[in-house]
C-alpha positions in Angstrom: 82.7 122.2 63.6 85.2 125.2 63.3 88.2 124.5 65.6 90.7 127.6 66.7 94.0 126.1 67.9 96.1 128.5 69.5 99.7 127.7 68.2 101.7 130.3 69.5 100.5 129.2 73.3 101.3 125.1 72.9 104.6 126.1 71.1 105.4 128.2 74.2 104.7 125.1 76.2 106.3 123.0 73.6 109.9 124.9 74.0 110.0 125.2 77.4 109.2 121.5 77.2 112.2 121.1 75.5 114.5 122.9 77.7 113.2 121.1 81.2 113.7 117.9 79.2 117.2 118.0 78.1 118.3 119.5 81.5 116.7 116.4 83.2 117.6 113.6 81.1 121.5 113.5 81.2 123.7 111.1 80.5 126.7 109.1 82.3 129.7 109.6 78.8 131.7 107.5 80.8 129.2 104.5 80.9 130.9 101.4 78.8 128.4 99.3 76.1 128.6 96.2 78.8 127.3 98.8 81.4 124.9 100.0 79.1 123.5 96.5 78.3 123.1 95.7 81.9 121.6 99.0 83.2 118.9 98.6 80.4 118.2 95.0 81.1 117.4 96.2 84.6 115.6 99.1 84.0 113.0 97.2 81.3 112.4 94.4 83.9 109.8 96.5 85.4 108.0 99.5 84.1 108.2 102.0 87.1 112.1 101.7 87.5 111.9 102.4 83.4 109.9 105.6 83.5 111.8 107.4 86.7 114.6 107.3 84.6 114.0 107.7 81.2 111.6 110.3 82.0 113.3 112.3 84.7 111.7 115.8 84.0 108.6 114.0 85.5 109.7 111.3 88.4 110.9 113.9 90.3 109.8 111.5 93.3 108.3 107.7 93.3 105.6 106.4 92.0 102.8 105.9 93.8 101.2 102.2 94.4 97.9 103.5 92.2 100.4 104.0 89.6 101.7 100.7 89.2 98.1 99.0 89.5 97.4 101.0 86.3 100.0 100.7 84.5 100.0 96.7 85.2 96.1 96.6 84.1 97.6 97.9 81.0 100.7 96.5 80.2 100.1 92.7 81.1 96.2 93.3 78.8 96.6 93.3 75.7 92.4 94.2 75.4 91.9 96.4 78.1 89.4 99.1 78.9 90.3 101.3 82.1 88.9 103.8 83.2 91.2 106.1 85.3 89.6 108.2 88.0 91.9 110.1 89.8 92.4 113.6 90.9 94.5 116.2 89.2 98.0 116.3 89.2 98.0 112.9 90.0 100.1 111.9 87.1 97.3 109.9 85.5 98.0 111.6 82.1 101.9 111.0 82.3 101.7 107.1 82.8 98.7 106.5 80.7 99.8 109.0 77.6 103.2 108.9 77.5 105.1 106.2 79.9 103.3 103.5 79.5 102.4 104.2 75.3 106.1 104.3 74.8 107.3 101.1 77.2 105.0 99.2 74.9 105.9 100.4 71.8 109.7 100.1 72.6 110.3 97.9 75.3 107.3 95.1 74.5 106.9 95.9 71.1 103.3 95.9 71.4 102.1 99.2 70.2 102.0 100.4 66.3 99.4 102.9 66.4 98.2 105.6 69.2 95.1 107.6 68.9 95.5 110.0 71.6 91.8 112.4 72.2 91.7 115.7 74.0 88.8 118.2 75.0 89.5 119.9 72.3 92.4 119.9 69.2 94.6 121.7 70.9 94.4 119.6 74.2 95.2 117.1 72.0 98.1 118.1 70.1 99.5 119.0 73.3 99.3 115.3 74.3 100.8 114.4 71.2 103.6 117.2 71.3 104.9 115.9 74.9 105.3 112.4 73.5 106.8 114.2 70.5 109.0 116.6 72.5 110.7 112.9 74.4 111.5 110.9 71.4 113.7 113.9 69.8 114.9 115.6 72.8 115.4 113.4 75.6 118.9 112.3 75.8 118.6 109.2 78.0 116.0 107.5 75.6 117.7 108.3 72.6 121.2 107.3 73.8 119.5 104.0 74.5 116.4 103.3 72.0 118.1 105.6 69.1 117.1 108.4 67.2 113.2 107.8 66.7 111.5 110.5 65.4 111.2 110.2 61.5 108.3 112.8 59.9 105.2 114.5 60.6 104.7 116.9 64.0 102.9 117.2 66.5 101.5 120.6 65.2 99.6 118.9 62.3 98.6 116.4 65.2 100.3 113.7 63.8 103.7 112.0 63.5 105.4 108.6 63.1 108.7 107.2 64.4 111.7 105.9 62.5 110.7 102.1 63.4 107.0 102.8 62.0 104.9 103.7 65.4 102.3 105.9 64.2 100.7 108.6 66.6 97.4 110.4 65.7 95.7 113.2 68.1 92.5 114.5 67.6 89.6 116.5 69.2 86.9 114.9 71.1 84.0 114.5 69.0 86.4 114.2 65.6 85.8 110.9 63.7 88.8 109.0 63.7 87.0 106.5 61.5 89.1 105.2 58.8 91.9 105.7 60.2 94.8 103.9 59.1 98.5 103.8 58.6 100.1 101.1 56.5 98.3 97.6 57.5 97.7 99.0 61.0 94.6 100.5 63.0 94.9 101.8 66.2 95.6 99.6 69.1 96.0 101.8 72.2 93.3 105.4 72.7 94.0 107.6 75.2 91.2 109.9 76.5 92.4 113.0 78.8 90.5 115.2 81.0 87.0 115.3 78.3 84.7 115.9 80.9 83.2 119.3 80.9 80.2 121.1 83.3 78.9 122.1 80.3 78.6 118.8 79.2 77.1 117.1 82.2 74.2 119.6 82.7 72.6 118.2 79.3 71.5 115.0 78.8 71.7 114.9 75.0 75.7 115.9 75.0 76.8 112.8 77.4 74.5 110.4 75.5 76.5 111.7 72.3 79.4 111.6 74.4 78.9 108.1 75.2 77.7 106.9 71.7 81.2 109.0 70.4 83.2 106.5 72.8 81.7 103.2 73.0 80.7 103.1 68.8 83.3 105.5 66.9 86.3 105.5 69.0 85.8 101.3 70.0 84.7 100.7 66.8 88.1 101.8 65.3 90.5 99.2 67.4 92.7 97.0 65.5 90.8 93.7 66.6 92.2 91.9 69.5 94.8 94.5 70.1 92.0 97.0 72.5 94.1 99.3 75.4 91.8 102.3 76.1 92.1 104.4 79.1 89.8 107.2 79.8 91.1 109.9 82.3 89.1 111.9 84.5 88.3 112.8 87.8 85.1 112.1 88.7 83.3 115.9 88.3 79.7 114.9 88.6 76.7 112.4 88.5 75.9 113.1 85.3 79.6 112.9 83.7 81.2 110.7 81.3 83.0 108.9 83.9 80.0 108.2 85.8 78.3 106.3 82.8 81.1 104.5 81.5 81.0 103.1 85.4 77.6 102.2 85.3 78.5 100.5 81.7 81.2 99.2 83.1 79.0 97.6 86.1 76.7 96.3 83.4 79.2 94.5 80.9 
């Protein structure tokens, strides 16, 4: 399946990124290394304090109570299948793809590999290129967590950090099959906003749809180490959402 990605748009989006980043996430210069210990202690003791201020660009209010019911489901289960329905510009995709990815990969040391799935490749890469975008550009995290971004980018839709996590994006519908790097497989997916009109008016798409999920993406986990979160609103009867419900209702 041929697959145009339009590079000069997400690397727009990818620079202006950037900039709203770095004028967000200051620093206190002042701060002493006993303050520093403290205020990090503090801030890892629970995952919504950690997010509104590592990642200031986005908390530019608090979280909502739906946010810290997901992001509990996720962080306290370690196999874990949720299945996000909220509405747009709720902030699903900011929790679920990039907060809550990178508190478990840094804070609970839980996380080696991410497979993060988009629409499309370029919906995907543009996932990857916001987590991307905060490990080499946001001051606060790397004051505290260290320079982390090591090799690969976000344009060839994969990259890995200087402590070894590993993040992958690909295109809904791509086979992720095989996919390793070093000893590990993936043990957190991420799939945002796949459900298309298109899509739900034939039958034969969301039973592919649903096969794609439940037997290539599942079937790639690292065993016993599961977290996938689907994100969608809820756009018809006939969606993907709606029959990973029923599934879900069934199981």
């Amino acid at each position: 399946m041929a697959v145009t990605v339009n590079y000069d748009k997400l690397t727009r989006f990818y620079d202006a990124h950037v900039k709203r980043i770095e004028k967000a996430c200051t620093i206190n210069i002042h701060e002493t290394p006993e303050e520093k210990t403290k205020r990090i202690s503090y801030l890892e003791d629970k995952y919504l304090r950690w997010f509104e201020y590592y990642f200031k660009d986005y908390a530019t209010c608090e979280s909502a109570p739906f946010h810290k019911t997901i992001s509990d489901i996720i962080i306290k289960n370690q196999v874990c299948k949720l299945l996000n329905d909220a509405f747009r510009g709720s902030a699903k995709s900011v929790h679920t793809m990039l907060g809550v990815p990178l508190y478990l990969a840094f804070v609970k040391k839980e996380l080696n590999f991410m497979l993060l799935i988009g629409e499309n490749e370029e919906k995907a890469k543009r996932l990857i290129s916001d987590v991307q975008a905060h490990l080499k550009h946001n001051t606060r995290f790397i004051n505290d967590y260290g320079e982390q971004f090591n090799q690969g980018d976000w344009a060839e839709g994969n990259f890995t950090t200087k402590s070894g996590i590993h993040f992958h994006a690909l295109g809904f519908g791509q086979d992720p099959r095989g996919l390793r790097f070093g000893e590990y497989r993936p043990d957190y997916i991420g799939c945002d906003d796949i459900d298309t009109l298109k899509r739900c008016n034939n039958d034969r798409l969301i039973r592919e749809a649903i096969d794609y999920i439940t037997g290539t993406l599942w079937g790639c986990f690292d065993k016993g180490k599961e977290r996938f979160v689907f994100n969608n609103n809820l756009i018809h009867k006939n969606s993907i959402m709606a029959k990973l419900i029923e599934l879900s209702k069934v199981a």
